[in-house]
Kinemage of the C-alpha trace (Angstrom):
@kinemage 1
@onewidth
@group {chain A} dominant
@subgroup {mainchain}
@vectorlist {calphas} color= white
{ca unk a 1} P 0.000 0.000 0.000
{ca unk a 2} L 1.316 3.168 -1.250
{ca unk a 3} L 1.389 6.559 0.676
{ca unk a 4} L 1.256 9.719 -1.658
{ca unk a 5} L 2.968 12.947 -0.250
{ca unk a 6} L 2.046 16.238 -1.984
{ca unk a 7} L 4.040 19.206 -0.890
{ca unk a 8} L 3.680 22.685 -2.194
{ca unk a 9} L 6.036 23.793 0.931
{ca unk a 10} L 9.330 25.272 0.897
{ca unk a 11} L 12.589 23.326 0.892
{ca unk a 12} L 13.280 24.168 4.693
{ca unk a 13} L 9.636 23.121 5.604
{ca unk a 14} L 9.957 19.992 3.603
{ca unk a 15} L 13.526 19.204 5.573
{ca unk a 16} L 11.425 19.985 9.214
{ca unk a 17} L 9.245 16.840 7.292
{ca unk a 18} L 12.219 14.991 6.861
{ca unk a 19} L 12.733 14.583 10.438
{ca unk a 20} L 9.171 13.775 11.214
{ca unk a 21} L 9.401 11.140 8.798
{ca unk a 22} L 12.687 9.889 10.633
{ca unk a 23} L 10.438 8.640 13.857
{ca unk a 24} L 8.264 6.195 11.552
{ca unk a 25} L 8.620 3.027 9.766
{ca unk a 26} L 8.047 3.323 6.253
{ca unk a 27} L 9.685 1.957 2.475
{ca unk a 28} L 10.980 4.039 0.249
{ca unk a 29} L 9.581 2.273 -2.637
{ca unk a 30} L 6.093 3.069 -1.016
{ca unk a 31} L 6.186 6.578 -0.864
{ca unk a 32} L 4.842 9.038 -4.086
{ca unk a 33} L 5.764 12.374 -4.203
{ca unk a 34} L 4.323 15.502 -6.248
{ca unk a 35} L 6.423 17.962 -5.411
{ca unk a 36} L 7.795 21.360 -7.329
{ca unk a 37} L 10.426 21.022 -9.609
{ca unk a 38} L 13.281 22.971 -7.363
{ca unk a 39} L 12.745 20.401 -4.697
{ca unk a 40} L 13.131 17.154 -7.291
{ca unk a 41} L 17.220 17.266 -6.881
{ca unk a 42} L 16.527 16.416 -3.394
{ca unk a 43} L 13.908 13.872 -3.616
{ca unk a 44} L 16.035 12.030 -5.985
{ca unk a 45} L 18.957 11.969 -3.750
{ca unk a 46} L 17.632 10.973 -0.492
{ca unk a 47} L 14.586 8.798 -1.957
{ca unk a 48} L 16.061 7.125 -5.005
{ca unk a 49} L 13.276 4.472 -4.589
{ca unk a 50} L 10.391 6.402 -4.427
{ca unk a 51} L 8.490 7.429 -7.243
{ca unk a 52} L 8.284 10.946 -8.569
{ca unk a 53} L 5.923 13.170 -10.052
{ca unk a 54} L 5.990 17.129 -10.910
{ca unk a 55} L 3.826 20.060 -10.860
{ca unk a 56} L 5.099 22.170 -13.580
{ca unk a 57} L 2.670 25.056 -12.158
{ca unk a 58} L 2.944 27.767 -9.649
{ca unk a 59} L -0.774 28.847 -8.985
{ca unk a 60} L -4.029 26.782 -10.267
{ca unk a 61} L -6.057 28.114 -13.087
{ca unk a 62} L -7.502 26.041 -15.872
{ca unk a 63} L -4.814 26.879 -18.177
{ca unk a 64} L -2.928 24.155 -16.335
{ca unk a 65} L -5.744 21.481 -17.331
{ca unk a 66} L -3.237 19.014 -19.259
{ca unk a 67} L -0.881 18.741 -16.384
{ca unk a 68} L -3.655 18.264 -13.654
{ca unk a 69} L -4.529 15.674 -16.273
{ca unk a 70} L -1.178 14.394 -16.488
{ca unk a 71} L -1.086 13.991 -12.757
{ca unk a 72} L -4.111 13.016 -12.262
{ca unk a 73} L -3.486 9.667 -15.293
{ca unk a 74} L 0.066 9.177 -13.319
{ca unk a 75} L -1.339 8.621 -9.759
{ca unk a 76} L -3.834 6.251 -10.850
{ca unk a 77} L -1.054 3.856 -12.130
{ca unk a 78} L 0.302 3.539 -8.684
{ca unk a 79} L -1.783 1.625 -5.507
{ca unk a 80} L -2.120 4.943 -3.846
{ca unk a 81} L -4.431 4.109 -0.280
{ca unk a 82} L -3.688 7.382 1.655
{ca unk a 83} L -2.101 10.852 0.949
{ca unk a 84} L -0.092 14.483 2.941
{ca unk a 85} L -0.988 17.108 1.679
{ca unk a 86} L 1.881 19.796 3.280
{ca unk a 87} L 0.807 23.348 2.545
{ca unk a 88} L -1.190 25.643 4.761
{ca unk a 89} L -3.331 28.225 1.776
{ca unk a 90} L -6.651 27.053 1.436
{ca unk a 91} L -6.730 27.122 -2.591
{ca unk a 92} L -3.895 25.323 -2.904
{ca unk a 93} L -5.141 22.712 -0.102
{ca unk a 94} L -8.813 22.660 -1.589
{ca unk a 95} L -7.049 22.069 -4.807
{ca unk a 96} L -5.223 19.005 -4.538
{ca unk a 97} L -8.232 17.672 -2.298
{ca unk a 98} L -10.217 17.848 -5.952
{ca unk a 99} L -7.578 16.292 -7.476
{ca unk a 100} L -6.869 13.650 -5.225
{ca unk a 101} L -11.071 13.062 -5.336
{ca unk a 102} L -10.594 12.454 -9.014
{ca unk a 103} L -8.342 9.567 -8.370
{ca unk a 104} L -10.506 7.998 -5.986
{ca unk a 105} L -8.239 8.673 -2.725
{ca unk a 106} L -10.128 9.042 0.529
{ca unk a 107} L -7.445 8.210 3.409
{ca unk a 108} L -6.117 12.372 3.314
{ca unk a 109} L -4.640 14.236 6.006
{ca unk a 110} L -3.138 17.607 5.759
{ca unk a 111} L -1.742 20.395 7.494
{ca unk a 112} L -4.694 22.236 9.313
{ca unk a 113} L -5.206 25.692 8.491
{ca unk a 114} L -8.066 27.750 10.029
{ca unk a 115} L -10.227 28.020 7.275
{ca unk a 116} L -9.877 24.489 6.812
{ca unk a 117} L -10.332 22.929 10.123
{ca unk a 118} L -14.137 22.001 9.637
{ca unk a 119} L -12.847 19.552 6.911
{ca unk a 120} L -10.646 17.627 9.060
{ca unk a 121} L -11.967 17.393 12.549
{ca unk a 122} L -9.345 14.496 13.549
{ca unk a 123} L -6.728 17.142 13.294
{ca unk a 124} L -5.673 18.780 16.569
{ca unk a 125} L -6.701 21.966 17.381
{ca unk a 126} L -5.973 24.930 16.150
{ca unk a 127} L -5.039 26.542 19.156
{ca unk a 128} L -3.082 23.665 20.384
{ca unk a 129} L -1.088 23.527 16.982
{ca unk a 130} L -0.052 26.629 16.799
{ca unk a 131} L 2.494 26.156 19.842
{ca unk a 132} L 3.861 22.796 18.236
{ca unk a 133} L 7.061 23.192 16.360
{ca unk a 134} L 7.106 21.981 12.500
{ca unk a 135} L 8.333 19.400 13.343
{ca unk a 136} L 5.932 18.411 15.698
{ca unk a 137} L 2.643 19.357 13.488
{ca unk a 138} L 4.342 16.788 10.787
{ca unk a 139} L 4.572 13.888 13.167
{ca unk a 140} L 0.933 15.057 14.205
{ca unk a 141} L 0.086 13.854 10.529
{ca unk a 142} L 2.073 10.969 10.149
{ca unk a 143} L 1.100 9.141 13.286
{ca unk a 144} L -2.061 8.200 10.980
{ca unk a 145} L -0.093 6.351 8.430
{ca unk a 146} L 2.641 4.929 9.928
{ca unk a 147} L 4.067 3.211 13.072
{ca unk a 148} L 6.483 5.118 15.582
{ca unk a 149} L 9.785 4.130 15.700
{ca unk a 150} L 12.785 5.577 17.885
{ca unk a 151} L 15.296 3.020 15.653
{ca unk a 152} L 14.747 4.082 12.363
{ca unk a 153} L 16.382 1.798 9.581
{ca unk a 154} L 16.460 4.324 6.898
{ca unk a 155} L 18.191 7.130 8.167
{ca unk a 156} L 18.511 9.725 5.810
{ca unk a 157} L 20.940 11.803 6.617
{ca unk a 158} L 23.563 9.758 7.209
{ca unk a 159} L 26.459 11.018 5.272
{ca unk a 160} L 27.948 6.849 4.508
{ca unk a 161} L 24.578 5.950 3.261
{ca unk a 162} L 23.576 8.507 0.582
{ca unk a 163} L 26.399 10.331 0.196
{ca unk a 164} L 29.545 8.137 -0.139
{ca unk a 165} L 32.442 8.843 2.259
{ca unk a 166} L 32.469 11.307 4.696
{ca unk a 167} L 34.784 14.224 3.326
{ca unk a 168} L 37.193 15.029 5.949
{ca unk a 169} L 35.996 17.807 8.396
{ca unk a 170} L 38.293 21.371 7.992
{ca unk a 171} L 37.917 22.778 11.380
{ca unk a 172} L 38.917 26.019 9.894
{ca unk a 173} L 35.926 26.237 7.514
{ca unk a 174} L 32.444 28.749 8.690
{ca unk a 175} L 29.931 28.558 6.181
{ca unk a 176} L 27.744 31.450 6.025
{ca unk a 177} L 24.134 32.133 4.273
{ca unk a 178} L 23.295 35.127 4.102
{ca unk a 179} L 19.634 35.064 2.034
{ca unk a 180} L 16.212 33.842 2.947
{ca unk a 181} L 12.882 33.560 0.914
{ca unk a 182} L 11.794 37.296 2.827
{ca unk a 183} L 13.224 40.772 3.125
{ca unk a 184} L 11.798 40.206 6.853
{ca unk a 185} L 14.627 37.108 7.983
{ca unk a 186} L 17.451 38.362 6.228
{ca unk a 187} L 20.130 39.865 8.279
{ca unk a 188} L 22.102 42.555 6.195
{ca unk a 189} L 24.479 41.734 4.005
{ca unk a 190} L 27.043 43.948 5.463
{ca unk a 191} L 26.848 42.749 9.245
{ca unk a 192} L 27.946 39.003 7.781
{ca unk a 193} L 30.692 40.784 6.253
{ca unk a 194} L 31.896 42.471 9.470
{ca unk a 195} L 30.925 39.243 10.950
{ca unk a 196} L 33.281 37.364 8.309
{ca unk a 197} L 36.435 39.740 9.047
{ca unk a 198} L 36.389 38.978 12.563
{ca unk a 199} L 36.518 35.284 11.805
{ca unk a 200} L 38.902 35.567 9.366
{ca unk a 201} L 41.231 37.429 11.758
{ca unk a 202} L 41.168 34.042 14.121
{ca unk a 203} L 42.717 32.082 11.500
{ca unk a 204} L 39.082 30.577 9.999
{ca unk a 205} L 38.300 30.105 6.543
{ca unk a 206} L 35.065 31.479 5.151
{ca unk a 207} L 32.574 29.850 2.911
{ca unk a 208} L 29.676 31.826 1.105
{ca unk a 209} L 26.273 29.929 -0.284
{ca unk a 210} L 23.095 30.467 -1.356
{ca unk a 211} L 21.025 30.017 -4.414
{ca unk a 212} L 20.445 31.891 -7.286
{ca unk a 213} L 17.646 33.922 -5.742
{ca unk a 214} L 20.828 35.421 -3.381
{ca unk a 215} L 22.888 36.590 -6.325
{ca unk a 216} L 22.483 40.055 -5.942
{ca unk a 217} L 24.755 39.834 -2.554
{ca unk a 218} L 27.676 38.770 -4.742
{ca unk a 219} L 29.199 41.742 -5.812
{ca unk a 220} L 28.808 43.481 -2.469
{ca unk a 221} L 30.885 40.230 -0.943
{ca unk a 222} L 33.514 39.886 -3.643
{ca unk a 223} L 33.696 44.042 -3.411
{ca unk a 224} L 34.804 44.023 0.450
{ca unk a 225} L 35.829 40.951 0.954
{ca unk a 226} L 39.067 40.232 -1.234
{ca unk a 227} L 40.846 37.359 0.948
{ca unk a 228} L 42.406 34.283 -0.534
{ca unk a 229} L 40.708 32.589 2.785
{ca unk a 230} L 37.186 33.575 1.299
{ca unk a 231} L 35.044 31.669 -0.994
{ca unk a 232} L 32.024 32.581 -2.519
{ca unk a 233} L 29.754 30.586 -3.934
{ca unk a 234} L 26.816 31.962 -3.863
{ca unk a 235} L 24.135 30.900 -7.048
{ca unk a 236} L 26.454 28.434 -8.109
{ca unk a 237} L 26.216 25.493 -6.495
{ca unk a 238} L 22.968 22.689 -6.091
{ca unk a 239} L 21.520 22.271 -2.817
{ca unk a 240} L 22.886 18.801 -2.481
{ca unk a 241} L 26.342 20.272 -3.718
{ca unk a 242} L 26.227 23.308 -0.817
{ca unk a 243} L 25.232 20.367 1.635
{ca unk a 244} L 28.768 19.070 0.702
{ca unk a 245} L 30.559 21.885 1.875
{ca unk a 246} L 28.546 22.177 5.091
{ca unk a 247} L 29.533 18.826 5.866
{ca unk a 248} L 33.074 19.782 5.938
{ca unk a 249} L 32.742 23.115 7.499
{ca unk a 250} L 33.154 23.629 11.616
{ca unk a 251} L 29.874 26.222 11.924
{ca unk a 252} L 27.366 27.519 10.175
{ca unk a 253} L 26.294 30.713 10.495
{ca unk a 254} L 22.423 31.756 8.760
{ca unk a 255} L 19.137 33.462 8.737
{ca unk a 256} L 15.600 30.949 9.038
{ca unk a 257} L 16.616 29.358 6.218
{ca unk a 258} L 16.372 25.641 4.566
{ca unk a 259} L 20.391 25.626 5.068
{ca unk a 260} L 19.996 26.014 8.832
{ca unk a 261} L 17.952 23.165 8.986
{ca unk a 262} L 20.179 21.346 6.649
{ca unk a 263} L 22.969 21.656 8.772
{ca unk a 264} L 20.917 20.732 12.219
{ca unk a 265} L 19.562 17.544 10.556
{ca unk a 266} L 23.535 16.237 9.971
{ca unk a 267} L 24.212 17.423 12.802
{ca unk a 268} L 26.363 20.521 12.514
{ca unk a 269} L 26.551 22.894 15.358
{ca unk a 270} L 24.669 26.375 13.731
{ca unk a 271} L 24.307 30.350 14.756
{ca unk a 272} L 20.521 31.077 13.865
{ca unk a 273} L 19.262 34.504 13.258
{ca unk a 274} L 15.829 35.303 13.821
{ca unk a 275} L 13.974 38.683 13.658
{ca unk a 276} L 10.262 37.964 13.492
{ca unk a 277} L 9.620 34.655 13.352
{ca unk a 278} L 9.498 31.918 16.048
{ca unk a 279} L 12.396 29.823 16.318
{ca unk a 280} L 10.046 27.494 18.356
{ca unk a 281} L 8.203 27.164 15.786
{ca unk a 282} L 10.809 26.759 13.321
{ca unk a 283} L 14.571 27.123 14.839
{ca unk a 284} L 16.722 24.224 14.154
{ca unk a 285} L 14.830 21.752 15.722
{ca unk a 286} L 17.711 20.159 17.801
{ca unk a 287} L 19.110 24.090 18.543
{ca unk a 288} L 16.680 26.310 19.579
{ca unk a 289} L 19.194 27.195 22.030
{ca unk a 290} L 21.985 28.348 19.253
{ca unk a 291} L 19.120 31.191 17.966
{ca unk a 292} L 20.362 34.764 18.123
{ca unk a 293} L 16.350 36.173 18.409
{ca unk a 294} L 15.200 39.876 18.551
{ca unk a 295} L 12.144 40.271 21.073
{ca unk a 296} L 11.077 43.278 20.356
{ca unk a 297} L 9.208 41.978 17.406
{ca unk a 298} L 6.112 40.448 19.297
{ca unk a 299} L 3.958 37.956 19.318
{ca unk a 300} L 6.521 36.684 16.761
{ca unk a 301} L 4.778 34.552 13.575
{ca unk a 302} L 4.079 31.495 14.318
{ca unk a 303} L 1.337 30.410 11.987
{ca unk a 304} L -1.078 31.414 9.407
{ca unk a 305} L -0.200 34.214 6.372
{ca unk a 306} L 3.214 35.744 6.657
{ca unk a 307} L 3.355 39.470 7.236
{ca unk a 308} L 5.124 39.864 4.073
{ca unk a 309} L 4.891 44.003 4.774
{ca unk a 310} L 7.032 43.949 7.744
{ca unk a 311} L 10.863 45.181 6.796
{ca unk a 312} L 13.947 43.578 7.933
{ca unk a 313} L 14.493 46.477 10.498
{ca unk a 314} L 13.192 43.809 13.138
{ca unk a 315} L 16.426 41.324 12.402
{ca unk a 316} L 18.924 44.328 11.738
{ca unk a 317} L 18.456 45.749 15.193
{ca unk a 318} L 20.339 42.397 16.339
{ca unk a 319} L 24.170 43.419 16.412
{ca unk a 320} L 27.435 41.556 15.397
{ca unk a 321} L 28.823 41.196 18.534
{ca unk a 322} L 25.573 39.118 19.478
{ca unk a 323} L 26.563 36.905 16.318
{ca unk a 324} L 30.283 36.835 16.890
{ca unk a 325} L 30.518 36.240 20.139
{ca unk a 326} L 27.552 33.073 20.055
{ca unk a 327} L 30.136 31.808 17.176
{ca unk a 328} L 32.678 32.298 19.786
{ca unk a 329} L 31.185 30.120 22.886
{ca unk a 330} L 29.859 27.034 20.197
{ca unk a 331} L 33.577 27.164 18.691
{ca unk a 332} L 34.955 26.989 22.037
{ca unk a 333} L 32.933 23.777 22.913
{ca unk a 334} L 34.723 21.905 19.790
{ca unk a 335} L 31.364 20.284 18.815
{ca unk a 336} L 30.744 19.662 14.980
């Protein structure tokens, strides 16, 4: 019996599922995804048995009829019995409910939204969710489909089993990421720089990423930072390739990003900086105590439509000391 898993989330939200998945027992050649296309190079990598299907759509209109269609003719070929739906917009939710109707799937859970909770009264409460980290809310679906385990077989992020051999750890590398998906969590470009000098002047090595969405910070990097021990790659390398370099690195040092919880789900000790959101709700989810957090910004978001008008004056107000010297006390414990 096959277990279909549609996500229209984010890479870091889809990590935070990741780890929920981690504390059940489940195949890989069981699970289905339809997911967007940016998120394929990781679904290949760490579920090479799983099948795969792709939304080549952003939003839903009927002008995407033939690939609903498409879909729609793919999942019936597979012995689908339940489905995820990850997303928390109600058209988006409501859509993929329609589809999965189509194919005859009734077993459905998905992420509970307000204007959705009538549909899918098994769900928590609203209330009660809201103070549940990601991570939590995903287990709160998959506890319906699968059993609970503490000794997961499949462990996915261990670095022997999908990745080859461990590269050798450079205890003089920092990686730092310096964008996010919203004006709102990114700390300027400018502190990381001061932020990278002071490493640099104890003897560390520093490593720039991000995706191409960050490219606009390169310039203003390669412009003030001219150091053979600096290396930016920022828009040039893949997810799984930047994932590389963070296992070899000492620290990472980012905004609420899908990097940061890259690096706390192989276990890499990470500096988290957080203006408005809620790092309880979605710090590194073995960290929360590593996050450098302005309070001023309150209640913080913690669920329901982003407050996409709020500037980043919230995350700027933290300082680089704060940053430097919480790099300081996790480099002085020697953890990687």
């Amino acid at each position: 019996m096959k277990t279909l898993i549609i996500s229209h989330m984010g890479i870091g939200d889809n990590l935070m599922f990741f780890r929920s998945l981690m504390n059940y027992k489940w195949k890989e050649e069981d699970l289905v995804w339809v997911i967007k296309p940016e998120f394929r190079d990781i679904i290949q990598f760490y579920f090479p048995n799983s099948k795969i299907i792709i939304f080549e759509f952003s939003n839903f209109k009927m002008a995407h009829l033939f690939s609903i269609r498409k879909i729609i003719s793919e999942l019936r070929n597979e012995k689908i019995k339940k489905a995820i739906i990850l997303d928390y917009k109600t058209k988006p939710v409501l859509f993929f409910l329609c589809m999965l109707f189509c194919v005859g799937i009734k077993n459905i859970k998905y992420t509970p939204s307000e204007a959705l909770r009538l549909l899918n009264k098994n769900l928590p409460d609203i209330k009660q969710y809201e103070k549940k980290h990601e991570v939590e809310r995903y287990r709160d679906l998959l506890k319906y489909f699968f059993a609970a385990t503490s000794n997961n077989e499949v462990n996915l992020f261990s670095v022997v089993q999908r990745g080859g051999k461990l590269t050798d750890v450079n205890d003089q590398i920092i990686i730092i990421a310096p964008g996010s998906a919203r004006m709102a969590k990114r700390w300027s470009i400018n502190k990381f720089i001061e932020l990278a000098k002071r490493l640099i002047a104890l003897g560390y090595e520093i490593v720039f990423v991000g995706g191409k969405n960050d490219n606009y910070l390169v310039q203003t990097i390669n412009h003030n930072l001219r150091d053979d021990r600096i290396k930016n790659f920022i828009g040039e390398l893949s997810f799984i390739e930047t994932g590389e370099w963070v296992k070899r690195s000492k620290l990472v040092v980012s905004n609420d990003s899908a990097l940061m919880h890259y690096a706390d789900l192989i276990g890499k000790s990470v500096v988290a900086i957080f203006g408005i959101t809620d790092p309880q709700r979605c710090g590194p989810y073995t960290q929360i105590h590593n996050c450098v957090v302005n309070n001023s910004y309150y209640p913080k978001y913690s669920y329901g439509p982003f407050p996409d008008n709020v500037s980043d004056k919230f995350i700027n107000e933290i300082t680089v000391d704060a940053i430097f010297y919480k790099c300081l006390k996790i480099l002085s414990n020697g953890k990687n």
